[in-house]
C-alpha positions in Angstrom: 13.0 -0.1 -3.3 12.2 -3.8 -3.9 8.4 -4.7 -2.6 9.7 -6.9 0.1 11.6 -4.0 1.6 8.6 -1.8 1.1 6.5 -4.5 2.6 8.2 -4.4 5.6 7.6 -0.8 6.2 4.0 -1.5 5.9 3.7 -5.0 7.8 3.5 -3.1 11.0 0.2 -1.5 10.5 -3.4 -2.5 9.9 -6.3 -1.6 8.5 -10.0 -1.2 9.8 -13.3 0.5 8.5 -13.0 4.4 9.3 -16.3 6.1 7.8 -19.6 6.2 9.8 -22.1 3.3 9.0 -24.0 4.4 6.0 -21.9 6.9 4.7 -20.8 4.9 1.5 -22.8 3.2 -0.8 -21.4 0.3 -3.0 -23.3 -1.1 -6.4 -21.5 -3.7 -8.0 -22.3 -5.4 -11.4 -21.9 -9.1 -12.5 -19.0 -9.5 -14.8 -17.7 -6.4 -13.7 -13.8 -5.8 -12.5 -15.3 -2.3 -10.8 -18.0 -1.0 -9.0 -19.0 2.6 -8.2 -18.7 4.0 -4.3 -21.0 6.8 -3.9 -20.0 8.5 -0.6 -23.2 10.7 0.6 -21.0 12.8 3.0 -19.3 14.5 0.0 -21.8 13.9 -2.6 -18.7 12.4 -4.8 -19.1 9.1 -6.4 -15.7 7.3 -7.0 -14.7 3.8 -9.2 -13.2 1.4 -7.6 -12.0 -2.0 -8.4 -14.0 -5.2 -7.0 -11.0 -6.0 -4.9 -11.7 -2.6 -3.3 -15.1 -3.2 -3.2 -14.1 -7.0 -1.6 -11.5 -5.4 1.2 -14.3 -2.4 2.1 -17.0 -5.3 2.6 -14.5 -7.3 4.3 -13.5 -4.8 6.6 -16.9 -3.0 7.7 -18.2 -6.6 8.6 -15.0 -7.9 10.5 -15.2 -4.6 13.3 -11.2 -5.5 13.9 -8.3 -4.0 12.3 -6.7 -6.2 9.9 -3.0 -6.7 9.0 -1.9 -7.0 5.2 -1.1 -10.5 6.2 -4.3 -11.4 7.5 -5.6 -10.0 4.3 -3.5 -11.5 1.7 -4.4 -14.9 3.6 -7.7 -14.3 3.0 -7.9 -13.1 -0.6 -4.8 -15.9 -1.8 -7.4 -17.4 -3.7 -8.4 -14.1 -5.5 -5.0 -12.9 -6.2 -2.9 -15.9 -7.5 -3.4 -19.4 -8.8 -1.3 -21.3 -6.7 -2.8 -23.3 -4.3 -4.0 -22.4 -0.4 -0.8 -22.3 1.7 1.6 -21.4 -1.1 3.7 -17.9 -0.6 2.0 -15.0 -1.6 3.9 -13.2 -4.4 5.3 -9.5 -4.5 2.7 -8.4 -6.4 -0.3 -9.7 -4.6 1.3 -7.7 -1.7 1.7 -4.5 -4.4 -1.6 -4.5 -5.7 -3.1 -5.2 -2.1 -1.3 -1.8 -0.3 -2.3 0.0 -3.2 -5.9 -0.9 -2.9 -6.0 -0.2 0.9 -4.0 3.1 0.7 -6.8 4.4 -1.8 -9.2 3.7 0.1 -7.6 5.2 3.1 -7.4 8.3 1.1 -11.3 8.0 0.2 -12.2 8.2 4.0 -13.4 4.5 4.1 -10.2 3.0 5.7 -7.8 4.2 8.7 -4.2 2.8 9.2 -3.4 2.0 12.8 -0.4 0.6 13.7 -0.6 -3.2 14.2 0.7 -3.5 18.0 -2.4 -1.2 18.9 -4.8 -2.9 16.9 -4.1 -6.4 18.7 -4.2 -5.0 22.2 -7.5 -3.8 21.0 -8.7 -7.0 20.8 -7.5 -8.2 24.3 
């Protein structure tokens, strides 16, 4: 399936912190492309790359779901070289949905489907 077409499967939902406050714990070093999420309900500690680390942090302190769009917007800058306002490439959009459905599957995200998540905010 080409990304776009996958993309479009997933453009209708968004993303938004799922775990209670406290439950993970982040340490991040400098110069490091990972950090380690220890997650004190399980007792597991899991690696995960700063991106993760950037979309959890993003996320917990936003309190609103979040599209893939709204996300990409943000992190343009972080995933490509091109300039603001130029399109975001395939795989930005890949390597994005990968990091959010991982964490999803840690317990730290929840998918929602996008049409709920903006009468949320009315």
């Amino acid at each position: 399936m080409h990304s776009q077409e996958a993309y479009a499967t997933q453009e209708a939902w968004a993303w938004r912190w799922a775990a209670d406050p406290g439950r993970f714990v982040a340490r991040s070093w400098p110069d490091e492309d990972s950090a380690l999420v220890f997650d004190r309900a399980s007792g597991d500690t899991h690696l995960v790359s700063s991106l993760a680390l950037d979309l959890m942090e993003r996320l917990r302190t936003h309190g609103q779901p979040r599209t893939p769009e709204a996300l990409l917007a943000e992190l343009q800058d972080e995933l490509q070289d091109d300039p603001p306002g130029e399109p975001l490439d395939d795989q930005a959009l890949a390597v994005l949905l990968q990091q959010l459905r991982r964490l999803e599957r840690l317990g730290v995200l929840a998918s929602i489907p996008a049409d709920a998540s903006m009468s949320a905010r009315s």
